[in-house]
N, C-alpha and C positions, 0 to 999 in steps of 0.2 A: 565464444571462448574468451573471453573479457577476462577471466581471473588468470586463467592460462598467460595471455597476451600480457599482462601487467608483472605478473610472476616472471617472467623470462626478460623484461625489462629492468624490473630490479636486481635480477642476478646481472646483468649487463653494467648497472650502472654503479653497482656497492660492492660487487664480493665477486672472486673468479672461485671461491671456494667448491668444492663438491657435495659437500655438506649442505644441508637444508632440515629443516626443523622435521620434514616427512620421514626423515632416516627414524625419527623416533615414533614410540606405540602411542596409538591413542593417548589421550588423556594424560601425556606424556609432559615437564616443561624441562627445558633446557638452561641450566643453571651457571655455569662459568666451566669457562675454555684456559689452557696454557700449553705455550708451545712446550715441546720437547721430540726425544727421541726415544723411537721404538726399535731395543737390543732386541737383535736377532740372533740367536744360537751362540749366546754370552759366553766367555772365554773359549772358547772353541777356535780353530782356525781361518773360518769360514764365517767369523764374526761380522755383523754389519748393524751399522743403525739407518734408520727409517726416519727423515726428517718431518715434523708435522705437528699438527696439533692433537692435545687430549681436552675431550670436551668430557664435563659430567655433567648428567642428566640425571633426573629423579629415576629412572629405573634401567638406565644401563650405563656402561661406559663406551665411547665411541672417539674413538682413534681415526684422525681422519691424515695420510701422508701429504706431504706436498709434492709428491711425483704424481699426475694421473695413471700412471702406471701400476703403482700398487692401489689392493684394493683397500676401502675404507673397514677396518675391522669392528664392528660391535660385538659387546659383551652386555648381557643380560644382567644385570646385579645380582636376580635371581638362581643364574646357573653359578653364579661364584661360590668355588671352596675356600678360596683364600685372598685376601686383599691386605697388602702388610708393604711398611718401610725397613726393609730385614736392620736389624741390629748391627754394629760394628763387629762383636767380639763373637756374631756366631760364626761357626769354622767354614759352612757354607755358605756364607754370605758370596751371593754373584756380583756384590758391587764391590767396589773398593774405594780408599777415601777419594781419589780422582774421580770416578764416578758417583760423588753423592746425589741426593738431589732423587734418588729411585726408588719405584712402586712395583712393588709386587702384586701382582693378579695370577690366581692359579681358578680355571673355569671348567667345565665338562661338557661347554658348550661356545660358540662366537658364530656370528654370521660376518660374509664377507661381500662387500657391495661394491658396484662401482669399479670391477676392477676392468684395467683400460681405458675408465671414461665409461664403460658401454651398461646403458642401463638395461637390466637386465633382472630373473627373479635372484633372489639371495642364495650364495652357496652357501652350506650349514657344516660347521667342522665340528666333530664330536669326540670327544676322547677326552681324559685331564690333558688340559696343556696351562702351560706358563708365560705371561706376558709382562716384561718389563719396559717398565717406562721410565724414562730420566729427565724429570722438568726441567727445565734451566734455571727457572730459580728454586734451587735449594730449600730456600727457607718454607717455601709453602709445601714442602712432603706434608708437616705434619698437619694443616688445616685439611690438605688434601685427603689425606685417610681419612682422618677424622668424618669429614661429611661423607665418603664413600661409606662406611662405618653405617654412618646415621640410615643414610639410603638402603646401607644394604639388608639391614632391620624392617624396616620398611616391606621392604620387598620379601621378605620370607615370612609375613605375618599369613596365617591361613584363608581370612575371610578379605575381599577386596574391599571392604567399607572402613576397614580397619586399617590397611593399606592407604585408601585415598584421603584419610582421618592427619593417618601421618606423616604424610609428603605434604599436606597442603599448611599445615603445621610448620615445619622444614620450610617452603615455600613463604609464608606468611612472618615467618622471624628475620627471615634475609630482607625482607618487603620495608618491615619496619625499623631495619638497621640503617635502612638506605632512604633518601631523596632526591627528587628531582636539582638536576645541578642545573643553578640560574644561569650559569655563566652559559649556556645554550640559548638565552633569550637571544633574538634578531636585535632587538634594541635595549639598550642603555634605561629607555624612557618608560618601557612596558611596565604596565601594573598587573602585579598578580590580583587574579579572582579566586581562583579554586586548584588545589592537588588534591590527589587522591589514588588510591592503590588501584591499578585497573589489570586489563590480559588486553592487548592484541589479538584478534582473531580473525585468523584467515582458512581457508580449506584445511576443514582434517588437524588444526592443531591451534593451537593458540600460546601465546606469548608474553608472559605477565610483567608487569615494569608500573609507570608510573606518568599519569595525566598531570596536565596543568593548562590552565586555558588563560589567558592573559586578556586584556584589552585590547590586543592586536592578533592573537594568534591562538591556536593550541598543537599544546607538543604532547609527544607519547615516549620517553623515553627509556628503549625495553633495558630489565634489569641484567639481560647479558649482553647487552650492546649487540644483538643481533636482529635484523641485516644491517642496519648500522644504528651509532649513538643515538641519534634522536629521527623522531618522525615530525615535520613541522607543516602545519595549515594554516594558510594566511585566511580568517576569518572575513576576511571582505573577498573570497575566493568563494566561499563554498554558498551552492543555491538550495539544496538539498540536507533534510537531516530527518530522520525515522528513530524512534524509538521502537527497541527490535525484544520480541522474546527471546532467550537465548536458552536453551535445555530447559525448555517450559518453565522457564522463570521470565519475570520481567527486567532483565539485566544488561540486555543490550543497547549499543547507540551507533547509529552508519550516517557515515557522513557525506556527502558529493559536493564534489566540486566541479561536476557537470548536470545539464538540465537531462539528459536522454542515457546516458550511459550507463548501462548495464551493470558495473563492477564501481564499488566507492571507493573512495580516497583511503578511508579506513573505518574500520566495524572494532569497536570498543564492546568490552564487557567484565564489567562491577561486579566490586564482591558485594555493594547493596544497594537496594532501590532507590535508595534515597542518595547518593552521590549519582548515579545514574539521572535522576529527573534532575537535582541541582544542575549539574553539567549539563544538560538539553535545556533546561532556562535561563545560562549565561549566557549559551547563543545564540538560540532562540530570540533572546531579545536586543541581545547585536542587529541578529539578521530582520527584525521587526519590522526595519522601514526600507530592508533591501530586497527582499524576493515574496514572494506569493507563495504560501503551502497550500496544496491540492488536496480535493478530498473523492473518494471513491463518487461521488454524487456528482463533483461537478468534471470529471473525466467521465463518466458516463452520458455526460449531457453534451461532451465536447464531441465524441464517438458516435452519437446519436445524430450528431450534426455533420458530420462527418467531415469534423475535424483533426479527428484521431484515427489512424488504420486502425483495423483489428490487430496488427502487432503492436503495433504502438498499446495499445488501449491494454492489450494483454499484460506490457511490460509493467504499465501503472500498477495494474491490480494488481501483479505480482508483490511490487515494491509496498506495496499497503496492508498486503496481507503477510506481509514478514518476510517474505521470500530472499532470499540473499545470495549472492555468487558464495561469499563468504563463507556458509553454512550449509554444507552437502545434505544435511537430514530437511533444510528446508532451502533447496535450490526452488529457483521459476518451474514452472511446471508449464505446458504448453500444451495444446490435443493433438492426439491423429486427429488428419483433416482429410487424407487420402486413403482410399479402400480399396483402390486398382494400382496393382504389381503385377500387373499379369501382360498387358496389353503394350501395343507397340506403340500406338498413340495418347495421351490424354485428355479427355474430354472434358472441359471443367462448366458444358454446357449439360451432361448428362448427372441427375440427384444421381443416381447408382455407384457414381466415382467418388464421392462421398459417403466418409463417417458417419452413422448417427450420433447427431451431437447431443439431442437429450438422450440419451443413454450414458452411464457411466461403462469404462470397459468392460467390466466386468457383466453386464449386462446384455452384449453385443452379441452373444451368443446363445439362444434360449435352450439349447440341450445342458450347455455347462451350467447356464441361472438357474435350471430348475434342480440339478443338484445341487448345487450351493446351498438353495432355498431351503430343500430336506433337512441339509444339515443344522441350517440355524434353526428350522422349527425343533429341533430337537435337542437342540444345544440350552443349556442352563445357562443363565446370566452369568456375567455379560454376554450379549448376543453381538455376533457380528457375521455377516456375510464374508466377508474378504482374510484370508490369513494373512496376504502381503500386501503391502500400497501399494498407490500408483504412483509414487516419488519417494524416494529413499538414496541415501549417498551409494549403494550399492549399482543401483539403476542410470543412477547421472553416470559415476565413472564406468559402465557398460558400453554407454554413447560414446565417451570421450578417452578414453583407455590408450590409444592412438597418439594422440597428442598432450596425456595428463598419463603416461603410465607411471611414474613415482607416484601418485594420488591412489592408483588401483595397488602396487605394491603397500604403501603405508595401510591401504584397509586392510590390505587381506595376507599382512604378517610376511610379507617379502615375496609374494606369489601372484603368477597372473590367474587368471580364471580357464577353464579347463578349455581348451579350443573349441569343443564342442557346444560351449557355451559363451564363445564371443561373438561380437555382433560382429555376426560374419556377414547378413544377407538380408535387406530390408523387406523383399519376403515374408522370407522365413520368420524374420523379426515379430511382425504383421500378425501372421497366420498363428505364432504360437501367444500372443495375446491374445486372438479370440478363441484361441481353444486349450493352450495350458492350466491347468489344474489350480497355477498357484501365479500366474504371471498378468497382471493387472497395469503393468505400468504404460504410462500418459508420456510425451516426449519432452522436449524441453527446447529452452528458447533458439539453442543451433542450429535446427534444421529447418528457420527461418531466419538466420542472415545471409552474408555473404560471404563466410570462410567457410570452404570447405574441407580444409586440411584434417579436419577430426573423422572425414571417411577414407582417408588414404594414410595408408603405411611409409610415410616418406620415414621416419626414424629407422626402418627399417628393425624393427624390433624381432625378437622370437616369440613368437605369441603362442606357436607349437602346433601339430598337424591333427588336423579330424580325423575321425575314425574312416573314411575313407581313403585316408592319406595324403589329404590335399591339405597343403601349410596356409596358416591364418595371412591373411597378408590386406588388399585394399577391401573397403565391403562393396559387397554386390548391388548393384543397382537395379531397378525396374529398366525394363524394354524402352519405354518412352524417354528415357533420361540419358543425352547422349556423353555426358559425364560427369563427374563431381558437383560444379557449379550451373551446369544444366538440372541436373536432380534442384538444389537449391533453390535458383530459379521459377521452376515449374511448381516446386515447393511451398514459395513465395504467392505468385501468381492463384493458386490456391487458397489459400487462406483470405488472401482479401481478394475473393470471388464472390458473387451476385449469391449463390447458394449458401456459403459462411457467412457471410452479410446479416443475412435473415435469421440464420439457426443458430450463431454464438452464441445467445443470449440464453436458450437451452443450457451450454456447455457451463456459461458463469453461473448457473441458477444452481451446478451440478455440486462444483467447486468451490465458488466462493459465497454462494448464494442460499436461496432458503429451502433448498434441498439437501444443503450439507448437514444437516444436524436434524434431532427429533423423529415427529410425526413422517414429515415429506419425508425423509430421507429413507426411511421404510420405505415408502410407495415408492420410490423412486429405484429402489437395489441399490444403495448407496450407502452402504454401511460397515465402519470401518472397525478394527479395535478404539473399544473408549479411550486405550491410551494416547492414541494420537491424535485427539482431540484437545485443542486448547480448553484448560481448563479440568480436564478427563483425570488429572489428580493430580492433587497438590501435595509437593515434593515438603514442604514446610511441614505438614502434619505426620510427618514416615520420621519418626527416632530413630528405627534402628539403620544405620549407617551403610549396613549390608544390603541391604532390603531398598536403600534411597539408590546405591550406586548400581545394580542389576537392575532395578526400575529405568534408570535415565542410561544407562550402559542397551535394554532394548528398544527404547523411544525410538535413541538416536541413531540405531544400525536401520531398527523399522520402519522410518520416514514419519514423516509428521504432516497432518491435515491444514493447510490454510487457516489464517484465520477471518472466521467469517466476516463478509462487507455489507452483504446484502438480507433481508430481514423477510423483503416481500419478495414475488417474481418480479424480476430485470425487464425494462421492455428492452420491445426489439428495437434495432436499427433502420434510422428513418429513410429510404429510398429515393434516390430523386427520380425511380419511372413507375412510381404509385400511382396512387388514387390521387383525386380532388383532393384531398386532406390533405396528401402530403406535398400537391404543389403550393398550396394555400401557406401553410408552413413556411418553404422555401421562401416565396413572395414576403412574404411578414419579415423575415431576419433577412433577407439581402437587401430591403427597403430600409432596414433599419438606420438611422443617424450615427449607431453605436460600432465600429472597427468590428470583427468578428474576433480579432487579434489581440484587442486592449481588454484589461480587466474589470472581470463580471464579478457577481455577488455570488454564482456560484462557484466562483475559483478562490474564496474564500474559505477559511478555517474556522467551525465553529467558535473557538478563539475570538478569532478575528468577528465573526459576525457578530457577535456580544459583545464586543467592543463597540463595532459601530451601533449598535442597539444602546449600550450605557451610555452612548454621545447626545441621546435626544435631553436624558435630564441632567446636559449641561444648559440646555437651554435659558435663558435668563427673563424674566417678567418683566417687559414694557411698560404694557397702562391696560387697565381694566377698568370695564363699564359696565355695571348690572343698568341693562334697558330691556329686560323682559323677567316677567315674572315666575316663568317654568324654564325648561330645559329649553336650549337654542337645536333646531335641528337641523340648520342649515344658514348657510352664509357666501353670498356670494358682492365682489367688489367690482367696481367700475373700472373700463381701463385705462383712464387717468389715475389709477389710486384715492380719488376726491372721497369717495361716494362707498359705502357699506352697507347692504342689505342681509337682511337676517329673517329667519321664519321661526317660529318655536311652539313648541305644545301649549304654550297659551292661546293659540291661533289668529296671531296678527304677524304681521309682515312691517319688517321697519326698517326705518332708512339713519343711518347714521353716518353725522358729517366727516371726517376724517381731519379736516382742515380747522374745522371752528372747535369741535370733539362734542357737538350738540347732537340731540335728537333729533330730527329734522321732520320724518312722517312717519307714524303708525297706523296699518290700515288693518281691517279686519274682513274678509271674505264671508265667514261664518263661523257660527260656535265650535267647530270640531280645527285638531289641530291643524296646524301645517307642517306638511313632513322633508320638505325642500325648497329650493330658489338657485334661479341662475338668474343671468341679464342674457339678454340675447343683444349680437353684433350692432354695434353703433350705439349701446348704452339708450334706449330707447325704451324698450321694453322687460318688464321683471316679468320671470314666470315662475309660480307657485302651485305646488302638488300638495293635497288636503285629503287629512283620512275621510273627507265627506263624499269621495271617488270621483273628485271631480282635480280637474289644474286648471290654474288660474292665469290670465293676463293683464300685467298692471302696467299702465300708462306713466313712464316717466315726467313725461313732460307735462301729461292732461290731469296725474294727479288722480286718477280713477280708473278701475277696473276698464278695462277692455275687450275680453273677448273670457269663454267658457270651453272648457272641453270637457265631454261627458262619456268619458272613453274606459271605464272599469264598472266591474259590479262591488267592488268592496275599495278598501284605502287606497289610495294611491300613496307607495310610499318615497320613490326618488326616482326623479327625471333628469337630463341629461339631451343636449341639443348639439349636434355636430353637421354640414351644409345642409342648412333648410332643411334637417330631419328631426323630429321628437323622438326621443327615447323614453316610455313609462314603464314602471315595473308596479307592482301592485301585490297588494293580497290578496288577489282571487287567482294567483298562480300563473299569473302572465306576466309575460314583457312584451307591450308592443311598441312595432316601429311606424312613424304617423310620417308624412310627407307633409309640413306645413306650408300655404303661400299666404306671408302676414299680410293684412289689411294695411289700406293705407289710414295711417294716423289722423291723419287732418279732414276724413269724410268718415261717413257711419260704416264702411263696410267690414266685414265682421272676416277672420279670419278664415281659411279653409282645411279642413281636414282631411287627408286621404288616408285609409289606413294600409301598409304597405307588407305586414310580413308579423307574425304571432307564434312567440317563443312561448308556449306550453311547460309548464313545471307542475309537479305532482304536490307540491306546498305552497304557501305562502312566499313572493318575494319577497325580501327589505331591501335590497339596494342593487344598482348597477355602476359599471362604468367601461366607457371605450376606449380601444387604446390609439395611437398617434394618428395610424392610417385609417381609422373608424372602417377597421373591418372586422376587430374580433370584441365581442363584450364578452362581460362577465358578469355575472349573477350572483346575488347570494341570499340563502333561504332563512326561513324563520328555524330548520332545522341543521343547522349548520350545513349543508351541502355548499358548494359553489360548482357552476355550471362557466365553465368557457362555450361560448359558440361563433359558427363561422355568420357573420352577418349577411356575408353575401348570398351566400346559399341557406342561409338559418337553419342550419346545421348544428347538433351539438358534438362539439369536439372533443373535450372533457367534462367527467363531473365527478368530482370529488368530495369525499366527506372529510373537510378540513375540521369543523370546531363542533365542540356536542354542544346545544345549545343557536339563538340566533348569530348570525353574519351581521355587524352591526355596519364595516361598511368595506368596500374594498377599490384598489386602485392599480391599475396599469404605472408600470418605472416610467422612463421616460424614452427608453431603449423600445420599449414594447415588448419585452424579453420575458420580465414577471410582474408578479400579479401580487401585491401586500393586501392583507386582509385584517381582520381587525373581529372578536367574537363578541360572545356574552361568556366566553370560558377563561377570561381573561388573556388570551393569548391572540398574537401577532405572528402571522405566517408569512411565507413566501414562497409563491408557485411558479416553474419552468412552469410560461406558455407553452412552449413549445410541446415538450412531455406529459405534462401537467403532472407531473414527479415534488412532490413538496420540497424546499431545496434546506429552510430553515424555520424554526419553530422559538418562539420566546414567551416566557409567561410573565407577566404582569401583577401587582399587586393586588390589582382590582379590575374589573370590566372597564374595557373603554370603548363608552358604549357611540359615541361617536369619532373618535378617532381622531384621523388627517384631516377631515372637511367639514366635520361639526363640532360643537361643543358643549361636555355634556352638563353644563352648567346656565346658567340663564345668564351670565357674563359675559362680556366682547373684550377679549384680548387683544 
């Protein structure tokens, strides 16, 4: 209850008023307040006035007392017969010149709220009646009609597009009469960047005024000074900022000023795209060198590691996929995860106590699916399985009704929902999602924290009696749960359980993933109205104004679909009491050199990862030597730095000085190329791999070949030596692992070979490389595949088809975390070892066709 929670905070902290923006109808804004008083049964005996204020709003007027004692009266604009400053000289005038300053309202309708303090559904008074109000300042009667006037035109137009055409009209001339007052900046010194006309939006209503983001800060400052004058964030505050769809437009923008917290700072929304993205890149590049933005990829990979609960992880994808406290039609959405209400114990060792998670609700039950199924084979397009979501504002305030009931009044026109239809009994609740006709809904993030207040009646509210005559009051609990925060608890304990663990990944494939749309989602029973689909219609191509506002007027009561994260299947969640695989895994990243803590390449933004991608051609040119006459394919250097060796498709091996910057020795093995070189330990020995399928050993010191290995049927294309092992990878579809004990240099004897272990591939290899702990290589094929495996066990772990075309070369970070690759498709990847999840992809001008560790030139840089 994070919006809950912060809402009753700022009533604490800004306004003792009774009044809140919920008093008003949807789509409602609230436009300027003045105090006065409300005559009661004027010249009469029994005369009194009512101190307080009169607020007007685009479609009603709302009298709010300063006694909690009376109640707050609204008036409908629409139910007004009469709205009038009566005249001096009429002979009825109920003011007199001592009372100037008065509004006449004659209505055949008002609602009365609030009265007591006690919230409660609205009493409806019906009959003509007459309500006068006496501003205190005088002089504003007449602006005051006047826009009542405008409003009240408005409101009796027949068609609501025509309506919403001319209030925002009304709304948009006040907008542009007014601006942000400087005299609110925190400093003297701030520099303005950017204003611009925005709305404040919080649950159920939103608040139009006016942005400005400074150098130091950004204000919001609403056009009726409601809940107070300005809203201010200190931009070196905030960690967090989303660009949010807002009524399937892309209009939105939320801010946080925390790393975890459920509810932001505040949620902006534009009247166009284009002040929206400016305002998210002043920040944006404020916060550039302050915080790290996360991507659906690299919290899956933090989840996978199990770094992230499954609530946690939920919370992400929530926030990524638009999800907002802010926005009822698209709150967090969360699964059932428990199927047992019936039992005194819970078992969270027994699969049976479990939801299925690849299943969408609506599919949990095959008598209900297979009639659904009927109807849609029979249904003319659009087809859709589901008539209701399984998230809707109507669904959230069902759960939270308890502790948000002015939220469930504002939806539903001053009324609570019929008792027979409250969330009486989690049961019950249960049972009639897998068997109600039209009841589909998924739970939401509360009944995995730790408030339990939204299942108990402490307001004490009337919520009204069942048909059996039992009054709504706390909801009912499962047997196992010995109360409020025990159910939560066991709740809890669920969700990040050994059996969730494993089948999440199901649930995100459902929801956020590549069963939410198309093909899969067919197969899957997952299919919703096209309109609650991002994207499902664009509100920009509908002219007619009637037709835009019934359109987004059912979006938003209907619930809206996620928007999609995922493209392929999710994997699962890595275990630490698996397989071999997965202890191997474990070993690999707790060995690692790298913090589990400190930032990775996948906690980067693709932004950001293009950025560090454009860093390389800052690089600057040194000195360059053409000493071969074809392409270099290999280079390797002494570890003093003296001494440079190189191999290249001319098929010699050369040594070049560093120090003197001469040539020093060029040697030639045989007519066919050479396709690698390293030095092995103590600068001793060069060793050279030759598509003649042979590698070669060359004698530093003696100046001539030394030893042969005749270990492939076709090229050998890159070698690789880590303690006393050879690594060859070849064209005839192998890699093997050699066990070498060199010969001693200063007698004839000739090296030893043992062969230790033979990685099989179904193509050609071109390249390898291992990572820190020389236990996992990587492979990559003439057909673009690359292969991770476990060296210890030669095992293959992954193989993925990264690039169409050959793998020209790849490399382990130094983390041992990913895997940089390098194609003939011009493009530059980057592979979670761990997952082996592709994390980033860049394309390049041209093929580089040796990369990091060759050069594809016959040049020495």
């Amino acid at each position: 209850m994070a919006f809950i929670r912060r809402r009753r905070l700022e009533q604490e902290l800004y306004s003792k008023e009774r009044f809140s923006l919920l008093l008003l109808n949807l789509e409602e804004y609230y436009f300027e307040q003045h105090t006065a008083n409300h005559i009661i049964n004027k010249g009469c005996r029994d005369e009194r006035k009512i101190r307080g204020s009169l607020k007007i709003c685009s479609k009603s007027i709302i009298f709010e007392p300063d006694e909690n004692i009376q109640p707050i009266i609204k008036i409908p604009l629409r139910d007004c017969i009469s709205i009038k400053a009566p005249e001096d000289n009429e002979a009825n005038n109920p003011f007199t010149r001592e009372t100037s300053g008065g509004i006449s309202v004659v209505c055949n309708q008002a609602f009365l709220i609030k009265e007591r303090n006690i919230i409660a559904p609205y009493k409806t008074v019906r009959g003509t009646t007459e309500h006068l109000f006496q501003l205190d300042v005088a002089g504003k009667v007449g602006d005051v009609v006047q826009t009542l006037h405008q409003l009240y035109r408005a409101s009796c137009l027949d068609k609501m597009g025509d309506q919403a055409a001319m209030i925002t009209a009304i709304l948009q001339s006040r907008l542009a009469r007014t601006s942000f007052d400087k005299n609110r900046f925190q400093s003297i010194s701030e520099t303005l960047n950017m204003e611009c006309k925005a709305e404040m939006v919080t649950p159920l209503v939103t608040n139009p005024g006016h942005v400005c983001v400074t150098d130091a800060n950004l204000y919001f400052q609403p056009l009726n000074g409601y809940p107070k004058p300005v809203v201010q964030i200190t931009l070196q505050n905030v960690r967090r900022i989303y660009k949010r769809r807002h009524g399937l437009m892309p209009l939105g923008l939320e801010v946080f000023c925390t790393e975890n917290d459920l509810c932001s700072d505040i949620y902006l929304k534009f009247y166009s795209c284009q002040d929206r993205d400016e305002l998210y890149f002043l920040i944006a590049t404020y916060l550039e060198n302050h915080i790290t933005e996360h991507t659906a990829e690299s919290y899956m990979l933090q989840w996978q590691r199990g770094h992230l609960s499954n609530y946690e992880y939920l919370l992400h994808l929530n926030n990524l996929a638009d999800r907002s406290c802010n926005d009822l039609s698209q709150y967090p959405v969360f699964p059932w995860i428990i199927a047992d209400y019936s039992s005194s114990v819970l078992d969270l060792t027994k699969p049976e106590t479990f939801r299925d998670l690849s299943k969408p609700i609506g599919a949990l039950n095959k008598e209900r699916l297979d009639r659904l199924l009927t109807r849609y084979q029979e249904m003319p397009e659009p087809k859709f399985m589901y008539g209701s979501h399984y998230s809707s504002p109507g669904y959230v305030l069902f759960y939270l009704v308890r502790v948000a009931p002015e939220y469930m009044l504002c939806l539903q026109n001053g009324k609570f929902d019929h008792a027979d239809r409250t969330f009486n009994s989690l049961a019950e609740t249960w049972k009639n999602c897998l068997d109600g006709a039209t009841d589909f809904k998924e739970l939401i993030p509360e009944f995995y924290e730790n408030d339990s207040s939204f299942l108990v009646n402490s307001l004490k509210l009337d919520l009204g009696k069942r048909q059996g005559g039992k009054t709504v009051e706390d909801v009912e609990l499962p047997p196992w749960a010995s109360g409020p925060d025990d159910f939560l608890q066991k709740s809890r304990e669920a969700l990040e359980s050994q059996y969730v663990s494993e089948h999440l990944h199901e649930w995100i494939d459902i929801v956020f993933g590549y069963k939410q749309k198309g093909t899969e989602a067919v197969a899957a029973h997952n299919v919703f109205h096209p309109l609650t689909y991002e994207g499902g219609v664009d509100l920009n191509s509908i002219m007619d104004p009637n037709e835009k506002v019934a359109l987004l007027t059912q979006i938003l009561e209907f619930g809206q679909t996620p928007k999609q994260l995922f493209t392929v299947p999710h994997p699962q969640r890595i275990l630490s009491k698996s397989s071999s695989r997965t202890s191997f895994h474990s070993v690999s990243i707790t060995e690692s050199p790298v913090s589990l803590h400190e930032e990775s390449f996948e906690d980067l933004t693709e932004e950001s990862i293009t950025l560090a991608w454009n860093n390389i051609a800052k690089l600057k040119l040194d000195e360059q030597y053409k000493i071969h006459k074809e392409a270099i394919t290999g280079i390797a250097v002494t570890s003093n730095g003296s001494s440079v060796f190189t191999t290249s498709q001319d098929s010699t091996l050369k040594m070049f000085s560093k120090e003197s910057k001469t040539l020093q020795r060029s040697v030639s093995f045989s007519n066919m190329a050479l396709s690698s070189c390293l030095i092995l330990p103590g600068d001793t020995t060069v060793i050279s791999s030759s598509w003649d399928n042979h590698i070669y050993f060359y004698s530093i010191a003696f100046g001539r070949r030394q030893d042969i290995l005749m270990g492939h049927d076709d090229a050998v294309s890159k070698i690789c030596w880590r303690d006393g092992r050879l690594y060859s990878a070849s064209w005839d579809s192998t890699v093997k692992v050699w066990h070498c004990v060199p010969g001693e240099t200063l007698s004839n004897k000739k090296h030893h070979f043992e062969l230790l272990a033979e990685l099989e591939h179904d193509v050609s290899v071109n390249t390898i490389d291992l990572n820190a702990a020389n236990t996992v290589l990587a492979s990559g094929t003439k057909e673009g595949t690359i292969s991770i495996w476990d060296v210890t066990t030669a095992t293959m772990l992954h193989q993925l088809s990264c690039h169409s075309g050959t793998v020209f070369d790849a490399a382990f970070s130094p983390d041992s975390r990913h895997l940089l690759s390098a194609g003939e498709d011009c493009c530059f990847k980057v592979i979670d070892v761990q997952t082996g999840m592709l994390i980033s992809s860049v394309t390049a001008d041209e093929p580089q066709s040796t990369n990091f560790f060759h050069y594809p030139e016959s040049r020495l840089c």
